[in-house]
Each structure stands twice: as structure tokens, then as C-alpha cells.
N, C-alpha and C positions, 0 to 999 in steps of 0.2 A: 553538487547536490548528491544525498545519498541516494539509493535507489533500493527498495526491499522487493522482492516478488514473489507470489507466488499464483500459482493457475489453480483454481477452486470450482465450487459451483455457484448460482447465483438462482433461485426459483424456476429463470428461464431457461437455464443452460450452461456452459461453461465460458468463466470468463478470467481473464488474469487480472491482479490487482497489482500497483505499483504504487507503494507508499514509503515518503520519506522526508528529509529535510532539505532545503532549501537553502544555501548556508548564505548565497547572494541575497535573497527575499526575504533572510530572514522567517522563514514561517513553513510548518507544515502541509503535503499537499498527500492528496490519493487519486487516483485516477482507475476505472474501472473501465474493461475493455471487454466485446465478447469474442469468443475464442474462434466463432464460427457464423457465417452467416444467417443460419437457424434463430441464433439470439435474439428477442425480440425487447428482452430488459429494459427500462427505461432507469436509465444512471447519469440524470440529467442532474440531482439534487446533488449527487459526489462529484460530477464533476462540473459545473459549475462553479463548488462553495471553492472561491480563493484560494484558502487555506483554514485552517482548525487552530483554537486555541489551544489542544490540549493533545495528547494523544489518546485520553479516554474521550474527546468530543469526535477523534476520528473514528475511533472503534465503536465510539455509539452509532456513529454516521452508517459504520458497514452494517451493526447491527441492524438497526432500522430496515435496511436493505433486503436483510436476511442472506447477508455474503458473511462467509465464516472463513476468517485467516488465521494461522496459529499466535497464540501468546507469541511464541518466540520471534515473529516479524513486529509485532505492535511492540514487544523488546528491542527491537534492533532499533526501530524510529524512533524508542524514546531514548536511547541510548547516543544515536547520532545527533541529535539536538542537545543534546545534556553535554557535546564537549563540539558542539557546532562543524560536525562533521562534514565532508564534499568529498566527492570524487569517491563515491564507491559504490557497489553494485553487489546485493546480494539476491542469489534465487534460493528458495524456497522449499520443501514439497512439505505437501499439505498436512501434515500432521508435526509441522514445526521443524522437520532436519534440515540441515542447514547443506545446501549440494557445492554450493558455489559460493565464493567471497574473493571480486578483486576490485584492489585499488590503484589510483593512480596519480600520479601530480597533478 
């Protein structure tokens, strides 16, 4: 499974998002987490939904939310699905640099 990340804000607070592909499940997921026990966000609708048709049905999903992650992570997920990626883990910072990229068998 890939993993993108990064730590953003979300209306209620600070929360990390981790989205990417699933290369066992075959299918896109996102999962939204809050950073801090203050968070009171309800991310019941992300994280519920299985998985996403699309990476713009994911990035609609954040939107909706009103959680903003850089192009260049919704690049990474659609990038990882596009040649059925696993086994990698990228972080983030919030205006799309890229800090961290490892992989592994």
C-alpha cells in the first residue's frame, strides 16, 4: 500500500491525512486523523467511505470537508495507482514539498 501524508488543518483543528493506494484492495483510501485531542472534527464520511473511484472523487471528498492537501500528494496517489504501486510511504509539508520518500520490498 502507498502511503502519502501530510499534517494540515481541518475547520476544527489540526489533523494529518493519509492517502493512497491499496495495491492488495485494489482501490483508493484517505483517512483523516486529529493531531490533538482538542479536535472535535467529525471525519466519519472519509473515513468510512471504503475506498474512492477516482482521485478527484477523493479530493472532492477532502474538499467537501474543507481539509486542503497539496496537488502534489493527490499527484502522488494518482501516480501510485497509475502503475499499482505498494510499499511506500511519503510525507509531506503542507504546501506540497516533498520531506520524505521511502520504499521497501
Amino acid at each position: 500500500m502507498s502511503q502519502n501524508i501530510v499534517n494540515t488543518r481541518s475547520p476544527s483543528g489540526a489533523v494529518q491525512v493519509i492517502a493512497g493506494w491499496d495495491r492488495r484492495l485494489q482501490e483508493l483510501f484517505c483517512n483523516v486523523m486529529p493531531l490533538d485531542d482538542e479536535d472535535e472534527g467529525d471525519y466519519s464520511e472519509l473515513l468510512l467511505t471504503p475506498s474512492y473511484a477516482n482521485v478527484e472523487q477523493l479530493g472532492a471528498a477532502l474538499v467537501a470537508a474543507h481539509i486542503q492537501v497539496p496537488q502534489a500528494l493527490l499527484d502522488a496517489v494518482q501516480a501510485d495507482h497509475a502503475v499499482n504501486a505498494g510499499n511506500v510511504m511519503r510525507n509531506f509539508e503542507p504546501d506540497g514539498k516533498l520531506i520524505s520518500e521511502h520504499a521497501w520490498n
